[in-house]
PDB file of N, CA, C, O and CB in Angstrom:
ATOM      1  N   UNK A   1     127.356  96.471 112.985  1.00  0.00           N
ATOM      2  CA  UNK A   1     126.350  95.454 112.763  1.00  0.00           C
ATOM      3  C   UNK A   1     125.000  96.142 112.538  1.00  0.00           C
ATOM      4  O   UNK A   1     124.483  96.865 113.390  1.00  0.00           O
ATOM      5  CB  UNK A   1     126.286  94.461 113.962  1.00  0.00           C
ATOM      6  N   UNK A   2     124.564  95.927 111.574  1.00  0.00           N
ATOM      7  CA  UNK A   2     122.911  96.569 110.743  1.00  0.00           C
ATOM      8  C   UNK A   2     122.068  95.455 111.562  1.00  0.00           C
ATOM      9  O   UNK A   2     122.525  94.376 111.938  1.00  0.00           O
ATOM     10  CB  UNK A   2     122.660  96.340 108.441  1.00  0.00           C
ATOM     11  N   UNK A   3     120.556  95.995 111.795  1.00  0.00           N
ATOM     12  CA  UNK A   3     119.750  95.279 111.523  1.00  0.00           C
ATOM     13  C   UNK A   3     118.575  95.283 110.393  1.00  0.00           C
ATOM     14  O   UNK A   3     118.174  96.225 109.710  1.00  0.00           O
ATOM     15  CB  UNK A   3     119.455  95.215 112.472  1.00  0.00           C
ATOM     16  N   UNK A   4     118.101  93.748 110.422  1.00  0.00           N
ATOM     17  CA  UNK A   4     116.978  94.141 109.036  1.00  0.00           C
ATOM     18  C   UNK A   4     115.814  93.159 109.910  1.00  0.00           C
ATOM     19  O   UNK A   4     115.972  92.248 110.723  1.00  0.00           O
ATOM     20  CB  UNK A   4     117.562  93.382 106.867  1.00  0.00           C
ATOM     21  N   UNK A   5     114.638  93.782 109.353  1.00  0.00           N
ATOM     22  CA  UNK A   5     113.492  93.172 109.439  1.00  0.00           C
ATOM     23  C   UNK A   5     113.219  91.692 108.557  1.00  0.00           C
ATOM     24  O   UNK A   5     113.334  91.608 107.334  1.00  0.00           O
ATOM     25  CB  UNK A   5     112.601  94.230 109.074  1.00  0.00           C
ATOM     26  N   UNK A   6     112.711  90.200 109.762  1.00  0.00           N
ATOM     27  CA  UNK A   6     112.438  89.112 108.999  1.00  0.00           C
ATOM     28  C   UNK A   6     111.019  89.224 108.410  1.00  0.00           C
ATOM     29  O   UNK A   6     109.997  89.398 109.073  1.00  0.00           O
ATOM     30  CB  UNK A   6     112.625  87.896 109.803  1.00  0.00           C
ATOM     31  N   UNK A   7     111.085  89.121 107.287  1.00  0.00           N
ATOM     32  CA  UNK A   7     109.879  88.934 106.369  1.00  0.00           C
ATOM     33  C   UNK A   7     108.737  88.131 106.769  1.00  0.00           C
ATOM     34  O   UNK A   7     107.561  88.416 106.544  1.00  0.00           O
ATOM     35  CB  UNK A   7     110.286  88.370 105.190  1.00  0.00           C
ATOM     36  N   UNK A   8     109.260  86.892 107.508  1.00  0.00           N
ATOM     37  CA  UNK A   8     108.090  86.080 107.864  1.00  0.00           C
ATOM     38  C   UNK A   8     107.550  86.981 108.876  1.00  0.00           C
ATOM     39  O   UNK A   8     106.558  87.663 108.618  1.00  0.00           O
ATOM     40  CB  UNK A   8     108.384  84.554 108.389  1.00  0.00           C
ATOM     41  N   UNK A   9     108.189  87.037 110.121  1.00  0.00           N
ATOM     42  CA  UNK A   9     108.024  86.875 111.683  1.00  0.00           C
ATOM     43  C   UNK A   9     108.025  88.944 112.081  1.00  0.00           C
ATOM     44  O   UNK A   9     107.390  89.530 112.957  1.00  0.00           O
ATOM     45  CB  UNK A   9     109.851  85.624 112.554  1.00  0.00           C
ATOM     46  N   UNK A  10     108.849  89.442 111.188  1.00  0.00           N
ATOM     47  CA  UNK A  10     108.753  90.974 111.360  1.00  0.00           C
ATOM     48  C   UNK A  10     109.614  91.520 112.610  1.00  0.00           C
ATOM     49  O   UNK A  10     109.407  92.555 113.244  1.00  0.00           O
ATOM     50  CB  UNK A  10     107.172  91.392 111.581  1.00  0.00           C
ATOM     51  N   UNK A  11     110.469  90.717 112.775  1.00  0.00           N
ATOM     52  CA  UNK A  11     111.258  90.749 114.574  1.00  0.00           C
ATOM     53  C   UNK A  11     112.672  91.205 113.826  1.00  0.00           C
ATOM     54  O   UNK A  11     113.188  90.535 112.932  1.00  0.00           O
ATOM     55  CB  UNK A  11     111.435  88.694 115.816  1.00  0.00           C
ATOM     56  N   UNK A  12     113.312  92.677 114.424  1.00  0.00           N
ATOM     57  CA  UNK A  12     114.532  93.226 113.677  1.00  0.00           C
ATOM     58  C   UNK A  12     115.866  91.788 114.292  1.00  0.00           C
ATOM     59  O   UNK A  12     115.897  91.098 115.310  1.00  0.00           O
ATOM     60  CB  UNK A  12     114.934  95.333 114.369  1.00  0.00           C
ATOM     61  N   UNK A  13     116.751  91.873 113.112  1.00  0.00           N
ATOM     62  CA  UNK A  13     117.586  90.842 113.463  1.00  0.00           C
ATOM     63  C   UNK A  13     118.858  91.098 112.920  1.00  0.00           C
ATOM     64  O   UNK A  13     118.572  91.774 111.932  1.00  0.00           O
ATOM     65  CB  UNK A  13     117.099  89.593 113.068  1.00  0.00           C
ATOM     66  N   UNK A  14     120.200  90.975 112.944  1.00  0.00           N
ATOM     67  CA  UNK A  14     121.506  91.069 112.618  1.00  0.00           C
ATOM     68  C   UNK A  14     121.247  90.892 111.099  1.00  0.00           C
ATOM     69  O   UNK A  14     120.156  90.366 110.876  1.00  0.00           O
ATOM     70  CB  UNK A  14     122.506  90.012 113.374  1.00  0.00           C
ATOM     71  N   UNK A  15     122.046  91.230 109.893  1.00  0.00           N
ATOM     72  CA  UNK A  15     121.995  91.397 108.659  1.00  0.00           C
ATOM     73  C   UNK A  15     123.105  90.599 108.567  1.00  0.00           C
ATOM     74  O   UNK A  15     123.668  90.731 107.480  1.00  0.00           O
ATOM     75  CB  UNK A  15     121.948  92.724 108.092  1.00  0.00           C
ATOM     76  N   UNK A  16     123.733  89.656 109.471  1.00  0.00           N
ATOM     77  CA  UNK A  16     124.685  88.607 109.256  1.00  0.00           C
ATOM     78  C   UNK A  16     124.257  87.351 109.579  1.00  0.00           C
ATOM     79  O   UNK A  16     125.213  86.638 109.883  1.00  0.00           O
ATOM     80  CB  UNK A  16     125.812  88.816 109.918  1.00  0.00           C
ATOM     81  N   UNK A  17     123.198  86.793 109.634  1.00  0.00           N
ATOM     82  CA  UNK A  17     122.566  85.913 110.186  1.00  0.00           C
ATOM     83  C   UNK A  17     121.877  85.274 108.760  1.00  0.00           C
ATOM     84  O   UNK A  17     121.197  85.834 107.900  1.00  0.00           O
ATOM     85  CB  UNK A  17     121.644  86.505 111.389  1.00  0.00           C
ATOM     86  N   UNK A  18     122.297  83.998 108.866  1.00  0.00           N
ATOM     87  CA  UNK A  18     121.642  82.933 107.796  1.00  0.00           C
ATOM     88  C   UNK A  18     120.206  83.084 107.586  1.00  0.00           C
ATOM     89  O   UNK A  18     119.606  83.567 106.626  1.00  0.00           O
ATOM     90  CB  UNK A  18     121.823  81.429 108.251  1.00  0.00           C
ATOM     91  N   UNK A  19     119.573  82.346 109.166  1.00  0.00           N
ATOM     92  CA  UNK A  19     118.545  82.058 109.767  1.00  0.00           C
ATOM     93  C   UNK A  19     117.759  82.987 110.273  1.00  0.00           C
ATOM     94  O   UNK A  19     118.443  84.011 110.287  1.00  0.00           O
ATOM     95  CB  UNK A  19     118.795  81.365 110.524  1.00  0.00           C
ATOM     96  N   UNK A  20     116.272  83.311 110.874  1.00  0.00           N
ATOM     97  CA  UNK A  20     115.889  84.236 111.801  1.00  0.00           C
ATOM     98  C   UNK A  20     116.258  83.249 113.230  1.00  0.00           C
ATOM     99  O   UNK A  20     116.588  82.078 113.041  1.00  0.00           O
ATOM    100  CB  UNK A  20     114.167  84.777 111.533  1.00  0.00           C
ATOM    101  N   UNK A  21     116.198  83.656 114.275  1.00  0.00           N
ATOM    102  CA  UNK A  21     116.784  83.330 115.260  1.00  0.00           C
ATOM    103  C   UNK A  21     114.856  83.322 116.022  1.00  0.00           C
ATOM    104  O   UNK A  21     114.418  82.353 116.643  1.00  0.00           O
ATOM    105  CB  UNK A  21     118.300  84.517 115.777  1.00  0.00           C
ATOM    106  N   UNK A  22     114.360  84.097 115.857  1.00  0.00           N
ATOM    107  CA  UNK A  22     112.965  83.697 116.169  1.00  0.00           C
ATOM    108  C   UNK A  22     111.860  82.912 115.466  1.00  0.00           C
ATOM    109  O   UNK A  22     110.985  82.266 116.043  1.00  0.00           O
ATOM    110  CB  UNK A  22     112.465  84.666 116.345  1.00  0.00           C
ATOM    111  N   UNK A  23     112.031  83.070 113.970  1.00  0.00           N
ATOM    112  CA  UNK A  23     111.043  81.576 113.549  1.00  0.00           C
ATOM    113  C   UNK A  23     111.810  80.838 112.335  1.00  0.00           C
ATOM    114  O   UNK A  23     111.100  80.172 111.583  1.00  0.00           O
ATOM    115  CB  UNK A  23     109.192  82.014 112.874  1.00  0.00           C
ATOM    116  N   UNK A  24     113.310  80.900 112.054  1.00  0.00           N
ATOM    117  CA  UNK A  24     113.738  80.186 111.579  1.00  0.00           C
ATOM    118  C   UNK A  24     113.535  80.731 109.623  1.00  0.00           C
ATOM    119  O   UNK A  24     113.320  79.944 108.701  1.00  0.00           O
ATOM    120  CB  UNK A  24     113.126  78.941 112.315  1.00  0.00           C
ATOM    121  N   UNK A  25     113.632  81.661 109.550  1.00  0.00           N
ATOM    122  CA  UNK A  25     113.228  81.860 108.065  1.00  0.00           C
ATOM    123  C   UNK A  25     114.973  81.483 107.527  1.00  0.00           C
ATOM    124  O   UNK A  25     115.988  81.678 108.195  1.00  0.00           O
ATOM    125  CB  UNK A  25     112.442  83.813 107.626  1.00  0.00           C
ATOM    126  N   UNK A  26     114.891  80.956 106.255  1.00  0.00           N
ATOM    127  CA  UNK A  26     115.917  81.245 105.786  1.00  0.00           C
ATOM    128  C   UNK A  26     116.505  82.443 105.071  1.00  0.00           C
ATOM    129  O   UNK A  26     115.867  82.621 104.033  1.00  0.00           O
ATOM    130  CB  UNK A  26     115.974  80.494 105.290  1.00  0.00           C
ATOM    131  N   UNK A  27     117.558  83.413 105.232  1.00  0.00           N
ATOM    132  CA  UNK A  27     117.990  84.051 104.101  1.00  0.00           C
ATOM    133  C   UNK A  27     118.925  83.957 102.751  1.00  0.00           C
ATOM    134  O   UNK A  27     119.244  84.884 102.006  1.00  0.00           O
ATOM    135  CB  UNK A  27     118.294  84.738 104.561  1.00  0.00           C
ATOM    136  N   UNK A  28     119.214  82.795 102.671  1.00  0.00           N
ATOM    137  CA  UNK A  28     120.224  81.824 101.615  1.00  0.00           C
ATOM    138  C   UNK A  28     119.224  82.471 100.382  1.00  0.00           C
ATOM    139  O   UNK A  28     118.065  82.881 100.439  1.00  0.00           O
ATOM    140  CB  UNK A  28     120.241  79.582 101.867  1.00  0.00           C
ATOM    141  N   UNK A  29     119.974  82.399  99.501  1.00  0.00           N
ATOM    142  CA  UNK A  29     119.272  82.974  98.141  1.00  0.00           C
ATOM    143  C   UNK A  29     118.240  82.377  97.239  1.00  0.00           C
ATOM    144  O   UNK A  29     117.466  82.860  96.413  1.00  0.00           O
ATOM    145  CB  UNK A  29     120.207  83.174  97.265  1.00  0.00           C
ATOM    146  N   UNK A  30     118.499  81.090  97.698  1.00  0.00           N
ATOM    147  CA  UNK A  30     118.029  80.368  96.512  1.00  0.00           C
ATOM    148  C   UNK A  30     116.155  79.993  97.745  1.00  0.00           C
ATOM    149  O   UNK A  30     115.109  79.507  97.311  1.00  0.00           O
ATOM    150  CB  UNK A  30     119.554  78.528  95.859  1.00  0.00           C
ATOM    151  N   UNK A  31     116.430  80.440  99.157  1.00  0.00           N
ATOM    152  CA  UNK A  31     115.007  80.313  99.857  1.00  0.00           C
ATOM    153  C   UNK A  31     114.607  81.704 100.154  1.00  0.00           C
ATOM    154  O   UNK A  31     113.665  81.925 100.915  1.00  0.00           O
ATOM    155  CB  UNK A  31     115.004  79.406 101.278  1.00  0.00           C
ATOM    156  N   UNK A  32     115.374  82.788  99.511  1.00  0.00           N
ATOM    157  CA  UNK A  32     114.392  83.769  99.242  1.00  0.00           C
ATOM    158  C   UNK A  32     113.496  83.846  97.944  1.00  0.00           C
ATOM    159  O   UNK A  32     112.373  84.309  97.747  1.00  0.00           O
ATOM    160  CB  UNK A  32     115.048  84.886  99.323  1.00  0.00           C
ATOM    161  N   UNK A  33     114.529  83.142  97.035  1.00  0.00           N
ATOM    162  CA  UNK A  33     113.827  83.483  95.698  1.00  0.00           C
ATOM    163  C   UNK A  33     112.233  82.187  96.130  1.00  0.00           C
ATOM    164  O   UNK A  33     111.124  82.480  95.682  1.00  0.00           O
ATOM    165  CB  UNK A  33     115.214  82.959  93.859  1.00  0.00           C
ATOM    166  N   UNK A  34     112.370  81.221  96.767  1.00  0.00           N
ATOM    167  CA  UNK A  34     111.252  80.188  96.670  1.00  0.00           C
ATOM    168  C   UNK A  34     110.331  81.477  97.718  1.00  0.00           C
ATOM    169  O   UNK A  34     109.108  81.571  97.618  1.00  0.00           O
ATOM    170  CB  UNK A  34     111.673  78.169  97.443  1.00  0.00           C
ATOM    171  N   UNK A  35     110.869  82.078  98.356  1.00  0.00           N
ATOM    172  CA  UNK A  35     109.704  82.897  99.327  1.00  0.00           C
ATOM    173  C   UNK A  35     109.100  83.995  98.145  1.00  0.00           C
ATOM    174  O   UNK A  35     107.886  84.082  97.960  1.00  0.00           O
ATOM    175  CB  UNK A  35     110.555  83.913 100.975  1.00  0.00           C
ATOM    176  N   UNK A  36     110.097  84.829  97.359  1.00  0.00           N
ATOM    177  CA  UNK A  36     109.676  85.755  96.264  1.00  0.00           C
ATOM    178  C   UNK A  36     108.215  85.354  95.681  1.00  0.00           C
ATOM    179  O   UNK A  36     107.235  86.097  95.617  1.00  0.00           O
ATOM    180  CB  UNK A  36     110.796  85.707  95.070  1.00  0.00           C
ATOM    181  N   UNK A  37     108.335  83.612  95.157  1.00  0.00           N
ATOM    182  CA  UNK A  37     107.980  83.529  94.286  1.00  0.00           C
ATOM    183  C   UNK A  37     106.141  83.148  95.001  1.00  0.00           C
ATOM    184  O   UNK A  37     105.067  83.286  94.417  1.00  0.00           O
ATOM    185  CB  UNK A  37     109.001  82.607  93.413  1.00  0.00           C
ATOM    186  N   UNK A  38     106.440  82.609  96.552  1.00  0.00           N
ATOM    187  CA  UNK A  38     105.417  82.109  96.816  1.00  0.00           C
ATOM    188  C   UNK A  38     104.306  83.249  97.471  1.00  0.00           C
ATOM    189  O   UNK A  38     103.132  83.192  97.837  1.00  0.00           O
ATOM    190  CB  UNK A  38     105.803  80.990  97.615  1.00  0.00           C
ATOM    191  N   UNK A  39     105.466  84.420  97.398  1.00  0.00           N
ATOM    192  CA  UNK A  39     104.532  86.140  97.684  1.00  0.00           C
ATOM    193  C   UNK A  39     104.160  86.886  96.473  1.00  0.00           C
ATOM    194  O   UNK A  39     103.497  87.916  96.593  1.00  0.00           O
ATOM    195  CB  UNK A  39     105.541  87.435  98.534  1.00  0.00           C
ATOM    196  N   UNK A  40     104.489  86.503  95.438  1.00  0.00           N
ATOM    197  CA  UNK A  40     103.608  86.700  94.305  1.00  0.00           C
ATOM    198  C   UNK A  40     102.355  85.710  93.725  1.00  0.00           C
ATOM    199  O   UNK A  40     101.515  86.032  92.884  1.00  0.00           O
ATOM    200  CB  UNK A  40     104.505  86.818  93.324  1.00  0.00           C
ATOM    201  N   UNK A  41     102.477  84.483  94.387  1.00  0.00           N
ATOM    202  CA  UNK A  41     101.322  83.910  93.767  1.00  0.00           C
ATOM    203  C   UNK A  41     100.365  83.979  94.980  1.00  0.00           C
ATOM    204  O   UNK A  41      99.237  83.803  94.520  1.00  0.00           O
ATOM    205  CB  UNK A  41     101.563  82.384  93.124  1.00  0.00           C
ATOM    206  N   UNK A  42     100.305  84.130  96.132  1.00  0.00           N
ATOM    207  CA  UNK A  42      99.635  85.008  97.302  1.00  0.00           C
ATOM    208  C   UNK A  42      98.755  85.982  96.710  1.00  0.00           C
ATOM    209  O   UNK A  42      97.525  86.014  96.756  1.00  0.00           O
ATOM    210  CB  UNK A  42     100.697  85.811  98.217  1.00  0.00           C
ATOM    211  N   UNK A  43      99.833  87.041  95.956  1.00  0.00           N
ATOM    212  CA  UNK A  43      99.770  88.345  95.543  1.00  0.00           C
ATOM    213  C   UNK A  43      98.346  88.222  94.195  1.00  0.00           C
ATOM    214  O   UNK A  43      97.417  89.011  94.026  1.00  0.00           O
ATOM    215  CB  UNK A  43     101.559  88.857  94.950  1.00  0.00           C
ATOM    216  N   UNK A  44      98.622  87.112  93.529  1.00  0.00           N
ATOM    217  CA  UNK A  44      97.736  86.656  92.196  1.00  0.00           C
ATOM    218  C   UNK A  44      96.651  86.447  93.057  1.00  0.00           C
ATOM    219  O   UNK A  44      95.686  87.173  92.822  1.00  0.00           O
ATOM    220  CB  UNK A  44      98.210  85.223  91.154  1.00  0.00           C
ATOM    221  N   UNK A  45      96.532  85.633  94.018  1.00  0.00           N
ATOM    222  CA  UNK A  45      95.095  84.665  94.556  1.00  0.00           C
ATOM    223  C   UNK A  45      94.667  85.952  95.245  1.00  0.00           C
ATOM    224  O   UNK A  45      93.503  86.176  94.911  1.00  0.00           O
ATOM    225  CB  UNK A  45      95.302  82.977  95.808  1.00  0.00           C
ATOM    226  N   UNK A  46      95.017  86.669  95.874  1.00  0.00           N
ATOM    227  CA  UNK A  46      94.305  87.857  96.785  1.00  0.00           C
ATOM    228  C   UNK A  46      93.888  88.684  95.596  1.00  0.00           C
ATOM    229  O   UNK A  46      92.733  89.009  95.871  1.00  0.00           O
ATOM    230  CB  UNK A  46      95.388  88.798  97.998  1.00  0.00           C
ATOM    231  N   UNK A  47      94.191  89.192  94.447  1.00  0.00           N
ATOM    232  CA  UNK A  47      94.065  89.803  93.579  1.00  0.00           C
ATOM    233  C   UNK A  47      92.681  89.163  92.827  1.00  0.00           C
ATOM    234  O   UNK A  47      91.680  89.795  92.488  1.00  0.00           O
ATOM    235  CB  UNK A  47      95.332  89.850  92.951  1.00  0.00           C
ATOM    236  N   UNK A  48      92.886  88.013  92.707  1.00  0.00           N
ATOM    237  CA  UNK A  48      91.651  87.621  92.261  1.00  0.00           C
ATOM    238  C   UNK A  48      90.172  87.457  93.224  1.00  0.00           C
ATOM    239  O   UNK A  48      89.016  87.628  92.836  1.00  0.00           O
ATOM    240  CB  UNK A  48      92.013  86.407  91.706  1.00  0.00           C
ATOM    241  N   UNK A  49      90.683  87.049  94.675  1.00  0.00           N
ATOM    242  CA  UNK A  49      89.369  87.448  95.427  1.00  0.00           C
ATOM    243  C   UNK A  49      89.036  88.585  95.519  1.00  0.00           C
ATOM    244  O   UNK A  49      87.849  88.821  95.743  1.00  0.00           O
ATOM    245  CB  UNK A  49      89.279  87.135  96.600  1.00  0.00           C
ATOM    246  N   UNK A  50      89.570  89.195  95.438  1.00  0.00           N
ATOM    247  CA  UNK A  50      89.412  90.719  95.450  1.00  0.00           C
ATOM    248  C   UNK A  50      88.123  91.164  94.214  1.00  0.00           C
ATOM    249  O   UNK A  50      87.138  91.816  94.558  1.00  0.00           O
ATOM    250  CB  UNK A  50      91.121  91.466  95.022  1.00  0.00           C
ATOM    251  N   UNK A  51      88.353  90.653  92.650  1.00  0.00           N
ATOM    252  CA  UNK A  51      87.821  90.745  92.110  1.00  0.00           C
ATOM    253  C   UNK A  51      86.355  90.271  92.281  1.00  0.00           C
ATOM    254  O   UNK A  51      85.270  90.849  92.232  1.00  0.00           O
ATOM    255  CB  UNK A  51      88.451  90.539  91.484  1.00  0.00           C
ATOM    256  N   UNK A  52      86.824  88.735  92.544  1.00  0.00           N
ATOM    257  CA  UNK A  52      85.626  88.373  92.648  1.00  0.00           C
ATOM    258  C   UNK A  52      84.243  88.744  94.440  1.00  0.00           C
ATOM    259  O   UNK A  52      83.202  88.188  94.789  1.00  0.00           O
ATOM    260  CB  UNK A  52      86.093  86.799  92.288  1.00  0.00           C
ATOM    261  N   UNK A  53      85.072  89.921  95.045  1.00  0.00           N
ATOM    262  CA  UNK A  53      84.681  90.375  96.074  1.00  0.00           C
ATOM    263  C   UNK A  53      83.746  91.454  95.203  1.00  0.00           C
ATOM    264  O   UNK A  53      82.522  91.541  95.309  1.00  0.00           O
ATOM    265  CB  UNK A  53      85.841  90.809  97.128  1.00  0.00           C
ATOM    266  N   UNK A  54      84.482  92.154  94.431  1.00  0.00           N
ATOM    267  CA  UNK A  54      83.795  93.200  94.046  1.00  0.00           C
ATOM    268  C   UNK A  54      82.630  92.986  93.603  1.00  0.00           C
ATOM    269  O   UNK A  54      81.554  93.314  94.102  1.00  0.00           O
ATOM    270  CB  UNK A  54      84.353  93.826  93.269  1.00  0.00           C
ATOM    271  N   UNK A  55      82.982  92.069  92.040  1.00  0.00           N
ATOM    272  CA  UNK A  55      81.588  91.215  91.759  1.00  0.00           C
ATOM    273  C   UNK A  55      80.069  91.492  92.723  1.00  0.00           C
ATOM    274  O   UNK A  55      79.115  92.256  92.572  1.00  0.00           O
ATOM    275  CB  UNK A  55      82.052  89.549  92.059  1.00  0.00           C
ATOM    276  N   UNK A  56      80.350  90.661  93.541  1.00  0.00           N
ATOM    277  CA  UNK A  56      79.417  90.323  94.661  1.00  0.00           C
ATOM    278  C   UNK A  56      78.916  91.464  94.863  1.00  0.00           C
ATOM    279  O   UNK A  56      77.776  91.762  94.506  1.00  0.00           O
ATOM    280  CB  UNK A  56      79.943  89.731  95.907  1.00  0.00           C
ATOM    281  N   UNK A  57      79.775  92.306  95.512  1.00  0.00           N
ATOM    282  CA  UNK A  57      79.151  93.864  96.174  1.00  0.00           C
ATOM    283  C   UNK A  57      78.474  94.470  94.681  1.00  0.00           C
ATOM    284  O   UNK A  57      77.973  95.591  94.597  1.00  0.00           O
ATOM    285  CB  UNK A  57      80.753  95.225  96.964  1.00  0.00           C
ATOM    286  N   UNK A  58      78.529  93.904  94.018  1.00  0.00           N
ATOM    287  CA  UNK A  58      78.604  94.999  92.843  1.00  0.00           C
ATOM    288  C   UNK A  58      77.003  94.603  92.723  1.00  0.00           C
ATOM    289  O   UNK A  58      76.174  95.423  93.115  1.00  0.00           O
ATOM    290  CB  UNK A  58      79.859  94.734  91.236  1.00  0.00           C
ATOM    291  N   UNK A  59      76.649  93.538  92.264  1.00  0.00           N
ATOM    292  CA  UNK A  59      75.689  92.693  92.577  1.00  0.00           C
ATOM    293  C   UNK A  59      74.693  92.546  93.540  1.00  0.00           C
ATOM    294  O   UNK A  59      73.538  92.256  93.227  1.00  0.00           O
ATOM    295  CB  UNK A  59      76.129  91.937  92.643  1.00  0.00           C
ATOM    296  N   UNK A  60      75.036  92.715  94.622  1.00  0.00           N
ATOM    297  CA  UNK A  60      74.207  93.212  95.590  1.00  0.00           C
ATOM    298  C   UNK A  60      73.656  94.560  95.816  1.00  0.00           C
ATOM    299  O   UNK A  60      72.563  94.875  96.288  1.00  0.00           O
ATOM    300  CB  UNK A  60      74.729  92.967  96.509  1.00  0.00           C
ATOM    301  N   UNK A  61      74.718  95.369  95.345  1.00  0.00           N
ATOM    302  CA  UNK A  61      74.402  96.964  95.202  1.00  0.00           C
ATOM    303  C   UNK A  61      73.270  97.140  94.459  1.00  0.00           C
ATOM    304  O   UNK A  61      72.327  97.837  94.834  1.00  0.00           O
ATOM    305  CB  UNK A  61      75.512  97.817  94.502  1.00  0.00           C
ATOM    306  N   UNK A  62      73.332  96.284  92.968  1.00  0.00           N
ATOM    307  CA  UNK A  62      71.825  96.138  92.009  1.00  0.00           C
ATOM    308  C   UNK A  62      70.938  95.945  92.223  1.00  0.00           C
ATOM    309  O   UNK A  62      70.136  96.761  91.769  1.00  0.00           O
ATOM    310  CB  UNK A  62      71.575  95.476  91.255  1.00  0.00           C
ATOM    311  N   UNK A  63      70.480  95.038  92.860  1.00  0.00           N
ATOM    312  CA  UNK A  63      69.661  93.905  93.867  1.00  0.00           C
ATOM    313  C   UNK A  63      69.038  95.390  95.088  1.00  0.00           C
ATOM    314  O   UNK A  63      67.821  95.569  95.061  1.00  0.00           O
ATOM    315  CB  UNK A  63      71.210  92.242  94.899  1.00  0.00           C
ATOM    316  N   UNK A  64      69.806  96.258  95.972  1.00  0.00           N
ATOM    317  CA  UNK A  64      69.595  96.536  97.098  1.00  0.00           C
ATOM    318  C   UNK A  64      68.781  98.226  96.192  1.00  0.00           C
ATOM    319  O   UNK A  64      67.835  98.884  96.626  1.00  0.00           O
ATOM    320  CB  UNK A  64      71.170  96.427  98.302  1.00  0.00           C
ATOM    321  N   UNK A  65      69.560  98.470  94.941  1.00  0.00           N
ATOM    322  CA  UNK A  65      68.599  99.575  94.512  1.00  0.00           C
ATOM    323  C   UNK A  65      67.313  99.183  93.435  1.00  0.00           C
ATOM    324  O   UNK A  65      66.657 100.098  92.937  1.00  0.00           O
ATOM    325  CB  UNK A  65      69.540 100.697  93.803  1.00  0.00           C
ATOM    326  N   UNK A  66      67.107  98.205  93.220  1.00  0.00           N
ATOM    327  CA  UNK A  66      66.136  97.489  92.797  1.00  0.00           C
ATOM    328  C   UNK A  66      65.170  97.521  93.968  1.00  0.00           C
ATOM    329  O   UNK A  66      64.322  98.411  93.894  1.00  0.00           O
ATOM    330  CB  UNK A  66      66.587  96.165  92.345  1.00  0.00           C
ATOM    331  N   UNK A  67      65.147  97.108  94.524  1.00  0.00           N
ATOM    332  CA  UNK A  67      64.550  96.505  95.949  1.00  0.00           C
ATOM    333  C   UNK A  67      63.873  98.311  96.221  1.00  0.00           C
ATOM    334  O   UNK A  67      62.729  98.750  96.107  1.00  0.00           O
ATOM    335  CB  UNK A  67      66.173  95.654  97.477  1.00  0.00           C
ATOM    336  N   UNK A  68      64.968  98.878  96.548  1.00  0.00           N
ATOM    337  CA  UNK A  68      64.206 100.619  96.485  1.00  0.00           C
ATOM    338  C   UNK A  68      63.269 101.416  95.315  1.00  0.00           C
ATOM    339  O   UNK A  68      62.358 102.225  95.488  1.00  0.00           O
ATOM    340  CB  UNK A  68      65.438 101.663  96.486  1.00  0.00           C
ATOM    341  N   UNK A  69      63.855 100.866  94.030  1.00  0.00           N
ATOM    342  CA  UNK A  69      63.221 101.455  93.067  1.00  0.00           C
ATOM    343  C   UNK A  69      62.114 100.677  93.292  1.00  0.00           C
ATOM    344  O   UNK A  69      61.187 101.349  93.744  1.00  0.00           O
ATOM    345  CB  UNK A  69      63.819 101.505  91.731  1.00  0.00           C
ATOM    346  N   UNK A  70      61.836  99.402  93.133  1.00  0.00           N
ATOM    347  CA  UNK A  70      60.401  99.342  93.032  1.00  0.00           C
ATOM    348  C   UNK A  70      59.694  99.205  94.450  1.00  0.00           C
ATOM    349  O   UNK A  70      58.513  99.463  94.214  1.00  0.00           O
ATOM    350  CB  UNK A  70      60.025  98.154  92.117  1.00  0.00           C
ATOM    351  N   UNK A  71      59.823  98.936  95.761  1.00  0.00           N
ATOM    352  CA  UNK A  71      59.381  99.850  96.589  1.00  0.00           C
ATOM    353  C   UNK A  71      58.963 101.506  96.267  1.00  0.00           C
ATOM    354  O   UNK A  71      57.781 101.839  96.189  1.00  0.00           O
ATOM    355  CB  UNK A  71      60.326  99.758  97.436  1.00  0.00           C
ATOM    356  N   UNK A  72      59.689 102.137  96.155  1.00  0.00           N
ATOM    357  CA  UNK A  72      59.507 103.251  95.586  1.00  0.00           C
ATOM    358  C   UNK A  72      57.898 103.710  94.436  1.00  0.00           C
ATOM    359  O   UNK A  72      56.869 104.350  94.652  1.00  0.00           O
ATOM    360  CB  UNK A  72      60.869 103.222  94.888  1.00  0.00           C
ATOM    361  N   UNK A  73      58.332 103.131  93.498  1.00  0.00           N
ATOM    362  CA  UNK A  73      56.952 102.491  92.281  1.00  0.00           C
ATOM    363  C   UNK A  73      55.860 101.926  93.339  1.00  0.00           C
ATOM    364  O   UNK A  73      54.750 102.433  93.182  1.00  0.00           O
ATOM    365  CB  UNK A  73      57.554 100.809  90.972  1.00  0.00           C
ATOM    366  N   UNK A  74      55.952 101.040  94.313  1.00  0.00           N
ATOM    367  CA  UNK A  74      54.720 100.557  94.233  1.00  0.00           C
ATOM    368  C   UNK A  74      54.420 101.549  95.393  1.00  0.00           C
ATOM    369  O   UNK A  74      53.194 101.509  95.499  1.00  0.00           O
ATOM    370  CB  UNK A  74      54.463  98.900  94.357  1.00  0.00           C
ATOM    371  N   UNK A  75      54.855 102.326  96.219  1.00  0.00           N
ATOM    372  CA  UNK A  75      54.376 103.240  97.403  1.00  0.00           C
ATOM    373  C   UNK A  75      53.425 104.307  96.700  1.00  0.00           C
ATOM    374  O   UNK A  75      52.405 104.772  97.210  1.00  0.00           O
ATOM    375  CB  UNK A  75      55.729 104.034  98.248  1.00  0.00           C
ATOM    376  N   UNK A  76      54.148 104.742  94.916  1.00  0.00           N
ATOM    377  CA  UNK A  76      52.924 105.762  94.615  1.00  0.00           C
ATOM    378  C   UNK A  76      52.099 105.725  93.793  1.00  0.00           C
ATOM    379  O   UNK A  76      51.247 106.611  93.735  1.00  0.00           O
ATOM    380  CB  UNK A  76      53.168 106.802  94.371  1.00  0.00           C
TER     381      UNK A  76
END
């Protein structure tokens, strides 16, 4: 008897087991593929905050050496 790690819950469990026995995940095929699909569009939305994280910093970075450069200018 193998064990494998549940995807949801992360608790090792028998590799003959439908169900997780601690939060109930299914392993039937057709509710992994609905889990596949709902960890790639996760995968899309984090991907895009991400972007739009950078943005921001990126933006602020401009803003924060601006702020120095002309400090800078008006000190001499």
């Amino acid at each position: 008897m193998a064990l494998r790690r549940c995807p949801e819950c992360h608790k090792k469990i028998s590799d003959s087991v439908e169900h997780c026995i601690h939060c109930g995940f299914s392993f039937k095929e057709a509710d992994l593929e609905i889990y596949k699909q709902k960890l790639e569009q996760r995968r899309l939305e984090n991907q895009e905050i991400n972007r739009q994280s950078v943005k921001i910093h990126l933006i602020w970075l401009a803003i924060f050496i601006a702020v120095i450069v002309t400090a800078t200018v008006l000190q001499n």
